[in-house]
C-alpha positions in Angstrom: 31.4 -4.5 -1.3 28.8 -7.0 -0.8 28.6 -8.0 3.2 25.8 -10.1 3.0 25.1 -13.8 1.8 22.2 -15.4 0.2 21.3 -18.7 1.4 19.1 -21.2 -0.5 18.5 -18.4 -3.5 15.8 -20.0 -5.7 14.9 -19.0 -9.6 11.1 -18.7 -10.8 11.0 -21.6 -13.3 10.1 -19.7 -16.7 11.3 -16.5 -15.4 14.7 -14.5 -14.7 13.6 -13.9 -11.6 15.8 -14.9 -8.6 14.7 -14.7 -4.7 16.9 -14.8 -1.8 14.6 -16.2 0.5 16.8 -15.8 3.1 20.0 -13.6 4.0 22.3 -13.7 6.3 24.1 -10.7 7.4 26.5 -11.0 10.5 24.6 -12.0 13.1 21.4 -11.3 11.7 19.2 -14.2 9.6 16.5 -12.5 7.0 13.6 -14.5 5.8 12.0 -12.8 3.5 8.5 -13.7 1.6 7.8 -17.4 2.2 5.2 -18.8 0.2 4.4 -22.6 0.0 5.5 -22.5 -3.6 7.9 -24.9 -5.2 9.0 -22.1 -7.9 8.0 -24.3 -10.5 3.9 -25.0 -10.8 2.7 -21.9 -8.5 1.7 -23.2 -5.3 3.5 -26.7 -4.4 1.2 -29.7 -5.5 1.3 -31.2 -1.7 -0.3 -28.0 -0.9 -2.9 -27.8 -3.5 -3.9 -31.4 -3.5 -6.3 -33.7 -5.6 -8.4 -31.3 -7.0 -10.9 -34.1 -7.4 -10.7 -35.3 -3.3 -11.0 -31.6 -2.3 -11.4 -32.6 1.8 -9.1 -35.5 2.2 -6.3 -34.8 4.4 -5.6 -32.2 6.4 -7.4 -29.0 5.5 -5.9 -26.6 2.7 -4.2 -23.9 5.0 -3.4 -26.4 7.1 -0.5 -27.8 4.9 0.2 -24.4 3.3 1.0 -23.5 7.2 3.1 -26.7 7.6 5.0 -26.4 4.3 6.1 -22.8 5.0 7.1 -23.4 8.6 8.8 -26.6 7.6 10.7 -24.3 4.8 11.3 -21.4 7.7 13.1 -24.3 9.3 15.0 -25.8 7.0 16.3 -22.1 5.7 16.8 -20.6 9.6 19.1 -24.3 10.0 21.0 -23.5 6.7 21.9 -20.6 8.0 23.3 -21.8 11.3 20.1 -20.8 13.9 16.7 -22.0 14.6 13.5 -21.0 15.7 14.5 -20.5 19.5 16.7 -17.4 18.3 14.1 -15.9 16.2 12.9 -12.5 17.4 9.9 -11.1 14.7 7.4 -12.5 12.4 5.6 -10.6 9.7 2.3 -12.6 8.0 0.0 -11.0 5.3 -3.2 -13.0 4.1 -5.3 -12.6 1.8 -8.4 -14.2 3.7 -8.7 -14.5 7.8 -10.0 -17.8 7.2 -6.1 -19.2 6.7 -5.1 -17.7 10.0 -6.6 -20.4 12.3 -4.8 -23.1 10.5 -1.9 -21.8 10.1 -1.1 -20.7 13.5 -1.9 -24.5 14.6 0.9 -24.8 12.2 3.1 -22.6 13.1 2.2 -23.4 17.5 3.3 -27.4 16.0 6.3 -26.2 14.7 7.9 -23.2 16.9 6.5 -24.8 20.1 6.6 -23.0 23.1 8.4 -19.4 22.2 6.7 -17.7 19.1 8.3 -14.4 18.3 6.7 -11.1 18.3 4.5 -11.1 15.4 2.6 -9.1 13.3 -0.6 -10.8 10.9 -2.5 -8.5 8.8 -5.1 -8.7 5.9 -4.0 -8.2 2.2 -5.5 -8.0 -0.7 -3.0 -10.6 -3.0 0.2 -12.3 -2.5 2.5 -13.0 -5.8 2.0 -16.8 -5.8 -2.1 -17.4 -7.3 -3.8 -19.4 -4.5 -1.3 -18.8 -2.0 -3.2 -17.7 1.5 0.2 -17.4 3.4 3.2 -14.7 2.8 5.6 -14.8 6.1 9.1 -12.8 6.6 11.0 -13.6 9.6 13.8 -12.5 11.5 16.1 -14.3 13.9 19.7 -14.6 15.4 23.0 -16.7 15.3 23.2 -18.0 18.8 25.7 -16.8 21.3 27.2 -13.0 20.9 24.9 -11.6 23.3 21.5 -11.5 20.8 20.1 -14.7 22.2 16.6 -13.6 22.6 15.1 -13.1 26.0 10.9 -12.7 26.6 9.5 -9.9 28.2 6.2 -10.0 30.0 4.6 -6.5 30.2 1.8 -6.7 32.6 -1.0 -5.1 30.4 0.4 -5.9 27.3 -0.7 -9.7 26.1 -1.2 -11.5 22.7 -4.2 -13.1 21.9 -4.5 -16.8 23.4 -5.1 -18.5 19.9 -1.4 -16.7 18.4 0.7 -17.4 21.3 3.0 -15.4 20.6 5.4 -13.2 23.0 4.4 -9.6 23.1 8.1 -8.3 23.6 11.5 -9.9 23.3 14.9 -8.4 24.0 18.1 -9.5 21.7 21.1 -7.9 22.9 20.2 -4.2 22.8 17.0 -4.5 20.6 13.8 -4.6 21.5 11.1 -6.3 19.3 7.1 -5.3 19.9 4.7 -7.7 18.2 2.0 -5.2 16.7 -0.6 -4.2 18.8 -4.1 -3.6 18.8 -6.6 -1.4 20.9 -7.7 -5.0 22.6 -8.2 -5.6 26.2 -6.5 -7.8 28.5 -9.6 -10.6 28.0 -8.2 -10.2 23.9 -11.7 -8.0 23.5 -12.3 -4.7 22.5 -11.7 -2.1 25.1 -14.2 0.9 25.7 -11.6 3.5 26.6 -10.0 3.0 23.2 -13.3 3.9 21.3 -15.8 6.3 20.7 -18.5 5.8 23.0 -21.9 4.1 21.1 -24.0 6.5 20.1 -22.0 9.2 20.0 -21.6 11.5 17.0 -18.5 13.1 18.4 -16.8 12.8 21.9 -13.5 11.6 20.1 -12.3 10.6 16.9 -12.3 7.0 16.5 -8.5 6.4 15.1 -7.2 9.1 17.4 -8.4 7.1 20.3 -7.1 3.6 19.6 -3.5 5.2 18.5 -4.1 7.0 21.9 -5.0 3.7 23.5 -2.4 1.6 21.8 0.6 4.0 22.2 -0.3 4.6 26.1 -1.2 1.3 26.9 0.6 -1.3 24.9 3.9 0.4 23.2 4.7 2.7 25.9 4.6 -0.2 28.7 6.2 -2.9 26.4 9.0 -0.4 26.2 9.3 0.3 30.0 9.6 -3.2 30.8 12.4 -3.7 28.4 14.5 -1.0 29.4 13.6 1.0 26.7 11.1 4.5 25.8 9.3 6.2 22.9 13.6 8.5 22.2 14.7 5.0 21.5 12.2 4.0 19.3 14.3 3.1 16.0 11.9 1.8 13.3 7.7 1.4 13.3 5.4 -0.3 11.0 1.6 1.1 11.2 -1.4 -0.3 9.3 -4.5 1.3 8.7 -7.7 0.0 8.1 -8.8 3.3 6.5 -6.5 5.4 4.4 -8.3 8.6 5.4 -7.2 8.2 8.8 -3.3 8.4 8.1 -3.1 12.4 9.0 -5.2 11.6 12.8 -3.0 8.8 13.1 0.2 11.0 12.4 -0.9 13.6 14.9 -1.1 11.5 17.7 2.2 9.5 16.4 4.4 12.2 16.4 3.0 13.9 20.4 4.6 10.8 21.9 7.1 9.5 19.5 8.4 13.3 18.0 8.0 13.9 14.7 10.4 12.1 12.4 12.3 11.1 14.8 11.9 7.4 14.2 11.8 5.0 10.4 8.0 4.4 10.3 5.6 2.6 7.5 2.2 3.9 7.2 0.2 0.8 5.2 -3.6 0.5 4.7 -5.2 -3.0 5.2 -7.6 -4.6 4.3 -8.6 -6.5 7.5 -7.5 -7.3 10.9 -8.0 -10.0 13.4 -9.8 -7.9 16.1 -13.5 -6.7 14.4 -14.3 -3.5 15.6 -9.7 -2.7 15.1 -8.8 -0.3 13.0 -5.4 -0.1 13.4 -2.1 -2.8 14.3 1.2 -1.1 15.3 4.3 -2.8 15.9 7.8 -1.4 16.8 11.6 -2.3 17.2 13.7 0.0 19.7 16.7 0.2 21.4 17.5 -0.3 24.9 18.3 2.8 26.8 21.0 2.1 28.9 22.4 -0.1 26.0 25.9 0.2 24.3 23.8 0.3 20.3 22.8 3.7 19.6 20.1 5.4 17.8 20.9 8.2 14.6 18.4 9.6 12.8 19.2 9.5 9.3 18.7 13.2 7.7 19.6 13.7 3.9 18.4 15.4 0.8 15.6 13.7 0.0 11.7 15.0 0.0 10.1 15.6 2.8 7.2 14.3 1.9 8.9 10.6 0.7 8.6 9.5 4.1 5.8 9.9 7.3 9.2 9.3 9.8 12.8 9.9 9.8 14.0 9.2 6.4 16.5 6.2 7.9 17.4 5.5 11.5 20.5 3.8 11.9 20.8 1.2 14.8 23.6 -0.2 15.4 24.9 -2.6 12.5 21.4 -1.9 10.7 20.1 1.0 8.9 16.3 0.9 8.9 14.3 3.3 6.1 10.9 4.4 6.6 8.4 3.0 4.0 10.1 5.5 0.9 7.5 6.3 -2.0 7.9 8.1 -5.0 7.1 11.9 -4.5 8.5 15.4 -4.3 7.0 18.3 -2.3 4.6 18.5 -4.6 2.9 14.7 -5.0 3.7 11.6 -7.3 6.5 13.1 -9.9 5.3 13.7 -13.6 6.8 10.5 -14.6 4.4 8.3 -13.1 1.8 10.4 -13.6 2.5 10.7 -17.5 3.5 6.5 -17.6 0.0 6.1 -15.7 -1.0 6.6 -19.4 0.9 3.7 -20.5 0.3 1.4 -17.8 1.3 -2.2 -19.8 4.6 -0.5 -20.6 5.5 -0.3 -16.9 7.0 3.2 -17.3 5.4 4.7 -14.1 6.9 1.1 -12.0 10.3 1.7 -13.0 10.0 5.2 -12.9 8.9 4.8 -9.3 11.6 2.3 -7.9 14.0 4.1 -9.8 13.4 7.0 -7.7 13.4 5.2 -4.2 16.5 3.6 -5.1 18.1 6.7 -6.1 16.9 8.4 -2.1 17.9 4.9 -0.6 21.4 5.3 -2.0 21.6 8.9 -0.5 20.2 8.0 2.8 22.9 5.3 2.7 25.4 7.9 1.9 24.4 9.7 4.6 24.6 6.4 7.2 28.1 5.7 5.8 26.2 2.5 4.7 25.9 0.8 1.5 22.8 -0.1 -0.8 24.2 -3.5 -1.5 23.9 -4.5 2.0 20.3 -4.6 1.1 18.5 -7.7 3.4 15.0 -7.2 3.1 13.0 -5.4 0.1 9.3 -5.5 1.5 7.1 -3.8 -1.1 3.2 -2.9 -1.0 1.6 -2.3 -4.2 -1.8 -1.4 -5.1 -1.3 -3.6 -8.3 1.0 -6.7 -8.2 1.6 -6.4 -12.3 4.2 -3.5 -11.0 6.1 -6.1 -9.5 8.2 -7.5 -12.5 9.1 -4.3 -14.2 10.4 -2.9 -10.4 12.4 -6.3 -9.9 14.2 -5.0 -13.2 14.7 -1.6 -12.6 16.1 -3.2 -8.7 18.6 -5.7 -10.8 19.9 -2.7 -12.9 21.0 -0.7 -9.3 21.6 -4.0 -7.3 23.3 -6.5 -9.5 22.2 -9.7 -11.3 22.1 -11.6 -7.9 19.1 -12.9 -6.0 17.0 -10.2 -4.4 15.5 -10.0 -0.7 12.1 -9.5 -1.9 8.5 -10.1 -0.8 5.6 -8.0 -2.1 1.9 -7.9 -1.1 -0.8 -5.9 -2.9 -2.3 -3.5 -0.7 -6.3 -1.8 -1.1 -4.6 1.7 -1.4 -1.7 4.0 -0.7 -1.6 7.1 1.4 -0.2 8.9 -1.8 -3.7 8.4 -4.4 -1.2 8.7 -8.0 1.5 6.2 -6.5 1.5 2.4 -6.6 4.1 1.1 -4.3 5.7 1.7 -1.3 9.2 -0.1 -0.1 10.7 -0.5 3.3 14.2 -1.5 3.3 16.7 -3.4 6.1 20.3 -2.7 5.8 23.1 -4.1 6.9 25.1 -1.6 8.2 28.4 -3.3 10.1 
């Protein structure tokens, strides 16, 4: 049975399709791909303005920030918390040039406590013209999650973000992703190849290196926590090639799947010169929540972590993708040839969903506890023929979704990869 309830569930005017924009589930609140859209015209008019008086106001990304943080507010109040109990925030754009304006935005309407975040380049969102995607997660207040900072020494957010590097909610522990940046929020030399150097180091290796040693790894110390209680990861990759380097060094401090991760290519990040953003959620170790890594009968090679660590009262999958031992399954492959039938989409999700549902087996834990769907596709027309092929396993209700298109997948033949949060009570 369904433990979970959607709150402010909107349909895409035209369409069958129904978001659940936000979920709650016990003492958890899901946000879940905000867009300043009004579901009816694409992006809202306030936000897209006159075209003919094209600088009056306030600048465009500007009031795209303040209409999604305004709708982040109104959903986190409908669903009985605020931002002051929020404790992670996940932004895609499609161009750096929105960031700026939207974290004045954002620093106007959170105030003094932003959550660990996490702000990457994309390549499209699935509103046209929208610049802004963000999923957030946050607390009820009371029953021992209120969120509490943590200050790390040498780990620090940039100045212009302002957001906390490391909070602590009960037993969890919430990273915002890190970058190979120093503590003036510049590059640091000891997490690079030196100039002029052909060799000496491999460029990725080092700033994993760098970012595992000195930003995870001390974040985690000063909340009580370490790399065995390390519960779910989210990795993004300016270059694609680099996922097997990346991997190598992963797995000598964190073990090899022993923890959910998401390997994602991006297409940009905030730090020029950065070639990868990590962030992480753990538990604490002296904590009453304990970790279990999630082992079932699914391909190995479905997942670069654990298949599913469960934590508590959520189950947490690495990013799932549609392969056996042997790379994408004939089915995509062969519906590759038939691309606007969407054959190798449903094909795809199908597939996930049917190792989701055994790793939730395996969990004791149930698929229709499903709060959070994020999806990265290398081609966004996947999208509706997956929300389908999601509705036939999940139901006809509204659906946790968000979904960015991404410049490529660490599988070539595949075209989407899907994280999922369960509720797991």
């Amino acid at each position: 049975m369904k433990q979970i309830e959607a709150i402010g569930p909107v349909r895409i005017a035209g369409s069958d399709v129904q978001h659940a924009p936000c979920v709650k589930a016990g003492n958890w609140v899901f946000l879940n791909g905000i867009e300043a859209s009004d579901h009816v015209h694409g992006l809202a008019p306030e936000v897209a303005g006159v075209a003919g008086l094209p600088y009056h106001g306030l600048p465009r990304h500007r009031r795209e920030g303040d209409y999604i943080c305004a709708r982040l507010k109104d959903l986190l109040a409908r669903a009985g918390t605020d931002f002051a109990h929020s404790v992670r925030l996940d932004q895609y754009y499609p161009t750096w040039k929105a960031v700026d304006p939207y974290h004045l935005a954002r620093k106007s309407a959170f105030g003094d406590y932003i959550p660990p975040s996490t702000s990457v380049i994309m390549d499209e969102l699935l509103v046209k013209g929208a610049d802004i995607t963000t999923s957030l997660l946050a607390v009820l207040p009371g029953g021992g999650r209120d969120p509490q900072r943590v200050s790390p020494p040498k780990v620090t957010a940039p100045v212009w973000s302002g957001f906390v590097p490391a909070v602590k909610s009960g037993d969890f522990v919430f990273i915002a992703g890190q970058m190979a940046r120093g503590a003036e929020n510049v590059p640091d030399p000891r997490a690079h190849v030196p100039p002029h150097s052909r060799w000496g180091g491999y460029e990725i290796r080092r700033q994993t290196e760098y970012i595992i040693t000195e930003k995870l790894l001390p974040a985690l110390a000063a909340s009580g926590s370490s790399a065995a209680s390390a519960v779910k990861a989210q990795a993004y990759l300016r270059h694609v090639d680099d996922t097997a380097h990346f991997l190598d060094v992963w797995n000598a401090h964190f073990g090899a799947r022993r923890c959910a991760l998401t390997v994602m290519p991006t297409s940009d990040f905030g730090l020029v010169g950065g070639d990868l953003e990590i962030n992480l959620l753990a538990l604490a170790d002296a904590g009453a929540t304990r970790k279990q890594v999630v082992e079932c009968d699914i391909p190995a090679a479905m997942t670069f972590g654990a298949p599913a660590v469960r934590a508590g009262d959520l189950l947490l999958t690495s990013g799932l993708t549609a392969v056996d031992d042997a790379g994408a399954l004939a089915g995509v492959r062969t519906g590759a040839q038939m691309p606007h039938f969407g054959c190798a989409a449903r094909e795809q999700i199908r597939w996930i969903l049917d190792a989701a549902e055994r790793i939730c087996r395996a969990a004791g834990a149930s698929l229709d506890n499903v709060a959070r769907i994020q999806q990265f596709h290398t081609d966004l027309a996947g999208f509706y023929p997956m929300y389908h092929a999601l509705r036939e396993r999940l139901g006809a209700g509204p659906l946790p979704y968000s979904a960015v298109r991404v410049p490529a997948l660490p599988v070539p033949e595949v075209s989407v990869v899907t994280d999922l949060w369960i509720y797991a009570p």
